[in-house]
KOLBANU-931327 format. One record per residue (C-alpha): residue number from 1; residue in one letter; chain; z, y, x negated. Coordinates in nm, 2 decimals. Layout:
  num  residu  chaine      c3      c2      c1
  NUM       A       A       Z       Y       X
...
END
This chain:
  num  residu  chaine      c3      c2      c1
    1       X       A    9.42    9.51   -9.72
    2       X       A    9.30    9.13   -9.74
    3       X       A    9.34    8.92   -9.43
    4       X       A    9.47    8.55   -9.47
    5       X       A    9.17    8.47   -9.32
    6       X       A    8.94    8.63   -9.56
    7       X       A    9.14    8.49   -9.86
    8       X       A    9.12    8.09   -9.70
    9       X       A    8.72    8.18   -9.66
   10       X       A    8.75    8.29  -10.07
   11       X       A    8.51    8.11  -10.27
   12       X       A    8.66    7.82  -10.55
   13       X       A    8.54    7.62  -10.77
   14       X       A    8.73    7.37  -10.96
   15       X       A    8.67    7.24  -11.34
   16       X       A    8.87    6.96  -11.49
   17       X       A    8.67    6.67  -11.68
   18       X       A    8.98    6.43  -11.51
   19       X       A    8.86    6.32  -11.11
   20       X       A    9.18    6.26  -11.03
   21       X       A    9.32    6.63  -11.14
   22       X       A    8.99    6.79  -10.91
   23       X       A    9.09    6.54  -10.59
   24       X       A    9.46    6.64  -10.61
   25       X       A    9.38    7.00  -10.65
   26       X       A    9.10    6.95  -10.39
   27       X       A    9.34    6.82  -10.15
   28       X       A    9.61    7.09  -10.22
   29       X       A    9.43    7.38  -10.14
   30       X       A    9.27    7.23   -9.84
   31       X       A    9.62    7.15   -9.69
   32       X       A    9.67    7.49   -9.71
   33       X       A    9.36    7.61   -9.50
   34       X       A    9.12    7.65   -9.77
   35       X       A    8.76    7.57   -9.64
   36       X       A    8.55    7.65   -9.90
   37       X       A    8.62    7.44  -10.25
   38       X       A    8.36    7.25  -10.49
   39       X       A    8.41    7.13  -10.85
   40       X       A    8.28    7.00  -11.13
   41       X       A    8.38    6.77  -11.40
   42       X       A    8.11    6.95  -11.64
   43       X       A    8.22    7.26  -11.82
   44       X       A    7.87    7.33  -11.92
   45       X       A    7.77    7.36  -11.59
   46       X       A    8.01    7.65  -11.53
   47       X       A    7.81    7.98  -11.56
   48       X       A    7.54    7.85  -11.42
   49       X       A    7.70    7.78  -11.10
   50       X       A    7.90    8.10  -11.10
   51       X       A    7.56    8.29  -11.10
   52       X       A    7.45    8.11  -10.82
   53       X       A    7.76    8.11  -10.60
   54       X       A    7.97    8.44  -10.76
   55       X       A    8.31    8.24  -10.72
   56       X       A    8.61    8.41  -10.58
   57       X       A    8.86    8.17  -10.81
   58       X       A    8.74    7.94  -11.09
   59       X       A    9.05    7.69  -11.11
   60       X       A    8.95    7.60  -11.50
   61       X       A    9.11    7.31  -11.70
   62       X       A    9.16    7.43  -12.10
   63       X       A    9.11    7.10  -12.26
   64       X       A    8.78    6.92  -12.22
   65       X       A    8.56    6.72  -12.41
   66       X       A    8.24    6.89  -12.54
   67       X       A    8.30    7.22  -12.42
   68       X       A    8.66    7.34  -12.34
   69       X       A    8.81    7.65  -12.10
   70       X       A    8.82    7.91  -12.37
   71       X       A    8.41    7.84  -12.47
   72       X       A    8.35    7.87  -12.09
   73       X       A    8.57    8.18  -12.06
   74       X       A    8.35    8.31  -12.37
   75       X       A    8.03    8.22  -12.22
   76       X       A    8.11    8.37  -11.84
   77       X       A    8.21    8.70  -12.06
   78       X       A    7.89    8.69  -12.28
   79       X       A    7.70    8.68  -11.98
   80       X       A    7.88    8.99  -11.84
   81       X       A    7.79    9.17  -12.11
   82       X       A    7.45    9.07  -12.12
   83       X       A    7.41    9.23  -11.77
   84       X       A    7.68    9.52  -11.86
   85       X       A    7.86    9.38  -11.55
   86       X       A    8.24    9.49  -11.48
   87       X       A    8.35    9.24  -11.26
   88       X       A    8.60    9.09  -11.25
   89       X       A    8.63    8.75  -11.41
   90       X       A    8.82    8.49  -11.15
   91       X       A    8.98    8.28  -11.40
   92       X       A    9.28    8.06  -11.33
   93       X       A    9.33    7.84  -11.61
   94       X       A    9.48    7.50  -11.61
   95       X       A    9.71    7.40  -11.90
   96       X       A   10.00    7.17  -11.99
   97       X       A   10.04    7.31  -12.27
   98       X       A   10.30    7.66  -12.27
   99       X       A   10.14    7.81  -12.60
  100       X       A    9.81    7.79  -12.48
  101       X       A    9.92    8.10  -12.24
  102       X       A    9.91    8.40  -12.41
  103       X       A    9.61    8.30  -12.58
  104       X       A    9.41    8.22  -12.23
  105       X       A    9.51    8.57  -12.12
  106       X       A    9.38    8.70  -12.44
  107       X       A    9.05    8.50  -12.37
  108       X       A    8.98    8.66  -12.00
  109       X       A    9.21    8.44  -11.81
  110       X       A    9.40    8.67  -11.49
  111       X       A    9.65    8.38  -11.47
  112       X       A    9.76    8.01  -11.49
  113       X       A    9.92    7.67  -11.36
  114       X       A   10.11    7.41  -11.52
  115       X       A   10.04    7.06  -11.54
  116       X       A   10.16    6.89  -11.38
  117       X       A   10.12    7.08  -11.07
  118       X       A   10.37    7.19  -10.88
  119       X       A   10.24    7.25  -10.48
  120       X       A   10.44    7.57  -10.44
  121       X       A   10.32    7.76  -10.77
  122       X       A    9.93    7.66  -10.71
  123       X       A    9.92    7.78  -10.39
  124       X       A   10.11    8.07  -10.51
  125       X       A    9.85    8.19  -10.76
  126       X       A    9.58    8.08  -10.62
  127       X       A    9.65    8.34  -10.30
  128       X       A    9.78    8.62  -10.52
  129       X       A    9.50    8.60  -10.77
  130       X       A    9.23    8.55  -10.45
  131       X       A    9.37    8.89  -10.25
  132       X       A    9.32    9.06  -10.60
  133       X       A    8.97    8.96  -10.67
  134       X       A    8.89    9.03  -10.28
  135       X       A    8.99    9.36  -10.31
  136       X       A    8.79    9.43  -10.61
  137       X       A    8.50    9.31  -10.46
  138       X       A    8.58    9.57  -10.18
  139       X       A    8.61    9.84  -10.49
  140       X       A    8.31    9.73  -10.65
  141       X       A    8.11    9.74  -10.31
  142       X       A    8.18   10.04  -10.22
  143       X       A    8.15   10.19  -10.56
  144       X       A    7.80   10.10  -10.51
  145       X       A    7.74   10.24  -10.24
  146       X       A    7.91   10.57  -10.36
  147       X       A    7.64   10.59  -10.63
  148       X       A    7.35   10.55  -10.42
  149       X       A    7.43   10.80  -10.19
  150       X       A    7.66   11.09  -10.45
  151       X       A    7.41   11.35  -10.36
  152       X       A    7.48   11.32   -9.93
  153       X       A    7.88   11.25  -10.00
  154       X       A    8.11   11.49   -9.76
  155       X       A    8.46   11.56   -9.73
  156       X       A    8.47   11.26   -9.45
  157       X       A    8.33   11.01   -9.74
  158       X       A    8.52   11.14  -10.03
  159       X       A    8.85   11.03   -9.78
  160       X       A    8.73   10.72   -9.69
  161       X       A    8.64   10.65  -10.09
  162       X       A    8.99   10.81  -10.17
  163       X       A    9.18   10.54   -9.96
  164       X       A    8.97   10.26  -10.13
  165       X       A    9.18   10.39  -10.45
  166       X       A    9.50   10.38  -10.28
  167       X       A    9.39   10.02  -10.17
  168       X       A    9.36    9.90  -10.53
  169       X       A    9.65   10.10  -10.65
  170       X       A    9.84    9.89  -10.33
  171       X       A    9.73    9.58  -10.55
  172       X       A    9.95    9.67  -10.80
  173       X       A   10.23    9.76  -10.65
  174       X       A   10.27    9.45  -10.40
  175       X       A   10.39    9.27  -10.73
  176       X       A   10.64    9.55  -10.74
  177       X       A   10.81    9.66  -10.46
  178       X       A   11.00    9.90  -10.69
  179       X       A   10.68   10.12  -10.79
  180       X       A   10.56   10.23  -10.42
  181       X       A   10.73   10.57  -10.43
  182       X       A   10.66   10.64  -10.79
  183       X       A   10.24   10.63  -10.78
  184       X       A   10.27   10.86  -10.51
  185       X       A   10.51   11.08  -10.73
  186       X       A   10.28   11.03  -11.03
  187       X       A    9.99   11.23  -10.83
  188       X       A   10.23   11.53  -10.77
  189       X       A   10.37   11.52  -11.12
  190       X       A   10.05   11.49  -11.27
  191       X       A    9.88   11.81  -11.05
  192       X       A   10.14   12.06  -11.10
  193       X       A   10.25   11.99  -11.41
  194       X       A    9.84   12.02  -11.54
  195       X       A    9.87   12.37  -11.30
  196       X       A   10.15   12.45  -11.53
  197       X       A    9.95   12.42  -11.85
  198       X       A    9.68   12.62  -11.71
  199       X       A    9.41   12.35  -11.68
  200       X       A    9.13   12.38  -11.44
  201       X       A    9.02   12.35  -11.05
  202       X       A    8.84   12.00  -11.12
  203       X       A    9.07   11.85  -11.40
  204       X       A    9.37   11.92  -11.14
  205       X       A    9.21   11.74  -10.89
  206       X       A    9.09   11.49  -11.06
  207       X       A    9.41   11.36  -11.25
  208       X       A    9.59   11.41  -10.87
  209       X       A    9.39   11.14  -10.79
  210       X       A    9.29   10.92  -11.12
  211       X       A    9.67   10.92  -11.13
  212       X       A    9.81   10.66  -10.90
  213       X       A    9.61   10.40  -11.10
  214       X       A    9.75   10.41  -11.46
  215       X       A    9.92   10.08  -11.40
  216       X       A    9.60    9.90  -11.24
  217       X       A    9.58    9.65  -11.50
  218       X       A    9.96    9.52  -11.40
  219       X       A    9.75    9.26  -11.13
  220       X       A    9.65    9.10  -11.42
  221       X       A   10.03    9.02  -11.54
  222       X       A   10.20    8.72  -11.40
  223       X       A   10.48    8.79  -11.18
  224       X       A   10.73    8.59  -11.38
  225       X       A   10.69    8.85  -11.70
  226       X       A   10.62    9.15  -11.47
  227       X       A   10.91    9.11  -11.21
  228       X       A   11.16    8.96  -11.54
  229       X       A   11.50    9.16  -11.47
  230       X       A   11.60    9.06  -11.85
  231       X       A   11.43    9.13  -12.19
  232       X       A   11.10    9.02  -12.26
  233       X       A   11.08    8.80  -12.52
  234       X       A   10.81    8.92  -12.84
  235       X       A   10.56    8.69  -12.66
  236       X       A   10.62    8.84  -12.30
  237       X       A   10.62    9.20  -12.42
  238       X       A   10.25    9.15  -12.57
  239       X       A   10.15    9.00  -12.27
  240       X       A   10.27    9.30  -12.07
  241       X       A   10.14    9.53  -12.28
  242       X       A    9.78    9.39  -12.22
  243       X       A    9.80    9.59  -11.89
  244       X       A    9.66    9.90  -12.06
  245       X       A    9.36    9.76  -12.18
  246       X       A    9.32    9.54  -11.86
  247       X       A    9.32    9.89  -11.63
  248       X       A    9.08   10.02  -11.85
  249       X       A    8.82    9.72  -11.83
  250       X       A    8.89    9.73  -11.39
  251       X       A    8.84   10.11  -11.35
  252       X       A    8.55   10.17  -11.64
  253       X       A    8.15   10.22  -11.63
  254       X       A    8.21   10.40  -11.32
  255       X       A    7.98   10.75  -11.25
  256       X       A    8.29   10.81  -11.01
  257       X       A    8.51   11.16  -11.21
  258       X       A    8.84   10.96  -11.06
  259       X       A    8.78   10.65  -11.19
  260       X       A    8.61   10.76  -11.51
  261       X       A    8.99   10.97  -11.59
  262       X       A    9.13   10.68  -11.45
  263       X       A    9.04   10.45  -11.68
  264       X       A    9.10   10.67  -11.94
  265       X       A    9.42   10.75  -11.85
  266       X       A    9.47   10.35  -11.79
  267       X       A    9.42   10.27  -12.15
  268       X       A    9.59   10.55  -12.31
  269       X       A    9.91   10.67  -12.13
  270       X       A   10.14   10.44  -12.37
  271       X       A   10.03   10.58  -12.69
  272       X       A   10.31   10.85  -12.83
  273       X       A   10.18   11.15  -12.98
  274       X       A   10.37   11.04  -13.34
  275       X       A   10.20   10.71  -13.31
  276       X       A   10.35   10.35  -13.29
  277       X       A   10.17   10.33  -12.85
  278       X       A   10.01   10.06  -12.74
  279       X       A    9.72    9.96  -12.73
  280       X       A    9.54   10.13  -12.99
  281       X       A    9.81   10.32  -13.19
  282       X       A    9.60   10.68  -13.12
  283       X       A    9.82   11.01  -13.22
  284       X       A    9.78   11.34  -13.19
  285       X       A    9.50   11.47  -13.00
  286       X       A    9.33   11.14  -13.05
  287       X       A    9.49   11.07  -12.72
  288       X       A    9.31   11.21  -12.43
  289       X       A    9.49   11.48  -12.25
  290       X       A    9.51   11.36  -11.92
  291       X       A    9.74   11.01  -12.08
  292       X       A    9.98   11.28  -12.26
  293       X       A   10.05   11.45  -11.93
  294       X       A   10.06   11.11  -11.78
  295       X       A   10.29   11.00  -12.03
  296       X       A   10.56   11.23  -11.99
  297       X       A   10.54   11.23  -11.60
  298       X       A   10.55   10.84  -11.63
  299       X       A   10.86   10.83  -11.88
  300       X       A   11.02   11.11  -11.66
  301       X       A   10.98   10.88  -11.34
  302       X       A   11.09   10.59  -11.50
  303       X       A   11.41   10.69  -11.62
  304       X       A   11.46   10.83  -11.24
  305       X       A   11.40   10.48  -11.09
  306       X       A   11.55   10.14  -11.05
  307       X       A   11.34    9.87  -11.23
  308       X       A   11.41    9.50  -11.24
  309       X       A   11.54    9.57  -11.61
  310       X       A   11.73    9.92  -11.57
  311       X       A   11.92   10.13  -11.32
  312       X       A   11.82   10.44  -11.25
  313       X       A   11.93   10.73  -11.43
  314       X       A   12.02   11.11  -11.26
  315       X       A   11.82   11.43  -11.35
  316       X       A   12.03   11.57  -11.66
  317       X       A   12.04   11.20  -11.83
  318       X       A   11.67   11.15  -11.79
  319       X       A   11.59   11.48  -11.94
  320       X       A   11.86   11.45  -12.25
  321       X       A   11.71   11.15  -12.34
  322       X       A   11.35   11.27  -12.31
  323       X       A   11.48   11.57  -12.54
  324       X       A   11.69   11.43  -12.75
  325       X       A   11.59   11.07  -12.78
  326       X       A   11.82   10.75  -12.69
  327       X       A   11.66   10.47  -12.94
  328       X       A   11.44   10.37  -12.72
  329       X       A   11.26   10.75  -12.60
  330       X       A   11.19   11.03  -12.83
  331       X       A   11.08   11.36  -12.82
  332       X       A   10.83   11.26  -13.12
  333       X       A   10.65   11.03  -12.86
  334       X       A   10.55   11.33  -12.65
  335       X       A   10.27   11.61  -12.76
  336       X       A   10.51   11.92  -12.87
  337       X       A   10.32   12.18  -12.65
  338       X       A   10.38   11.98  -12.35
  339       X       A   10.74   11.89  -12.36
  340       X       A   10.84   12.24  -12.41
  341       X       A   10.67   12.33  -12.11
  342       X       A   10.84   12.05  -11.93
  343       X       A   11.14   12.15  -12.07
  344       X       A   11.13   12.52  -11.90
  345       X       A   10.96   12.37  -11.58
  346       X       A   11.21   12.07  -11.58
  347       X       A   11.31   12.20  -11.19
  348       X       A   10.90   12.12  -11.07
  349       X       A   11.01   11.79  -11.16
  350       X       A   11.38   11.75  -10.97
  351       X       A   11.22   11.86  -10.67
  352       X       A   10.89   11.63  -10.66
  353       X       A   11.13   11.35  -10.70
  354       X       A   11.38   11.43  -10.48
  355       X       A   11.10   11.53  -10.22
  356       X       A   10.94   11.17  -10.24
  357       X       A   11.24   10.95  -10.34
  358       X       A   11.13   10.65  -10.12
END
């Protein structure tokens, strides 16, 4: 994982056209040990500086004369794609203004603070959002490396790369203490229940692995919707159901079979075979086959497990409502082929659960 001492050493810059809003931030974060902070009251001067410097955390105030956050968000992204770069874009925008939120995240944003700032909630963010690009720096770095050298890889280097996944799948679950023991199910699920439907050597061992990582994108949704034990409001729901897409953009243009299934599975594992998934309302075999196995090992699991909205529910519940629908679940949402063979191999299931309960 990140030390404390790596994320005080993380790189920030702060934009806000206001001095007084940069010298009060300025101050904050170094009161809490970080060492290395400049800013900038000129939004143009934004990319250009990130280019330079390759910030760890751009603290970036939405409204500004001239040039305001959501044209510099554009701009950082334009110049992303210009270089068909897939990092990971360190914004932390600045806003006093609640329905400017959603639209931020839309716009690139990985999170925000209120004005007026409250001490507790920047330093918060800031370290949560700092330990997240840090580690996908560590991805990124040693995805690099992993290219250059694919054709001299061993089993000693395919572990060592292996771990780096359960590292970034960590990421995610930190924010969910509840979701530890259910990636690790996932990988199980996922292996023998593509063993049951006769796929083969390499797509088994890819999807053990690509697995673990369907929920990836969740660093990129703000604790307060993510770890909400009631219902989301319309607003909330949208913004956790950008997760999908947001797992996709971390895990894609890889060479790497893992992450490439990953991603795939990422993007696609909420889609339901009748339609009416998220993000992209595929159906059918439109939707990739690894995301329909992971969709009905997911849905299984989560009925099985406590979650911040929902208590858990036993074996024979979890499978009558998978099988016979409850409002919320049904059978239409899973390819045919697939829950029929779950159905008769409902037992490989029970056991992987109970065998890796906590």
């Amino acid at each position: 994982m990140i030390s404390s001492t790596e994320i005080q050493h993380g790189k920030i810059l702060i934009v806000d056209d206001l001095e007084a809003n940069i010298v009060l931030l300025d101050r904050i974060l170094r009161s809490a040990g970080y060492d290395d902070i400049t800013s900038t009251k000129f939004p143009r001067e934004v990319c250009e500086l990130h280019q330079k410097n390759c910030y760890d955390i751009i603290l970036l105030d939405l409204k500004m004369p001239g040039m305001d956050g959501f044209q510099v968000m554009a701009e950082l992204k334009d110049i992303q794609n210009k270089f068909e770069s897939n990092d990971y874009l360190p914004v932390l925008v600045i806003t006093a203004q609640p329905s400017h939120e959603l639209l931020a995240l839309e716009s690139g944003a990985k999170d925000f603070i209120h004005k007026p700032f409250v001490v507790t909630e920047v330093l918060a963010r800031v370290r949560n959002m700092l330990e997240i690009r840090l580690l996908h720096k560590k991805l990124q770095n040693y995805n690099d490396t992993l290219e250059q050298h694919v054709q001299e890889r061993t089993a000693d280097l395919q572990e060592s790369y292996l771990e780096t996944i359960f590292t970034m799948t960590r990421a995610a679950e930190y924010k969910d203490e509840d979701t530890g023991a259910h990636v690790q199910r996932i990988s199980y699920y996922c292996r023998e229940f593509a063993k049951i439907l006769g796929l083969d050597k390499d797509f088994i061992d890819n999807i053990f692995f690509a697995s673990p990582m369907h929920d990836i994108g969740k660093i990129g949704i703000p604790d307060h919707i993510l770890l909400k034990p009631a219902a989301h409001t319309a607003e909330e729901q949208h913004i956790m159901q950008m997760h999908a897409a947001m797992g996709a953009d971390i895990l894609g243009k890889s060479k790497s079979p893992y992450l490439k299934m990953g991603a795939e599975i990422a993007l696609n594992h909420h889609e339901r075979w009748c339609g009416g998934g998220y993000p992209n309302d595929r159906c059918g075999e439109d939707i990739p086959l690894a995301a329909r196995i992971m969709h009905i090992c997911d849905i299984y699991d989560a009925l099985r497990s406590k979650r911040p909205y929902k208590t858990a529910f036993d074996h024979q519940r979890s499978i009558q409502i998978m099988t016979q629908g409850d409002g919320r679940t049904h059978p239409d949402h899973f390819d045919p082929v697939m829950l029929a063979a779950f159905k008769v191999n409902q037992k490989t299931f029970y056991d992987i659960f109970e065998s890796y309960a906590t």
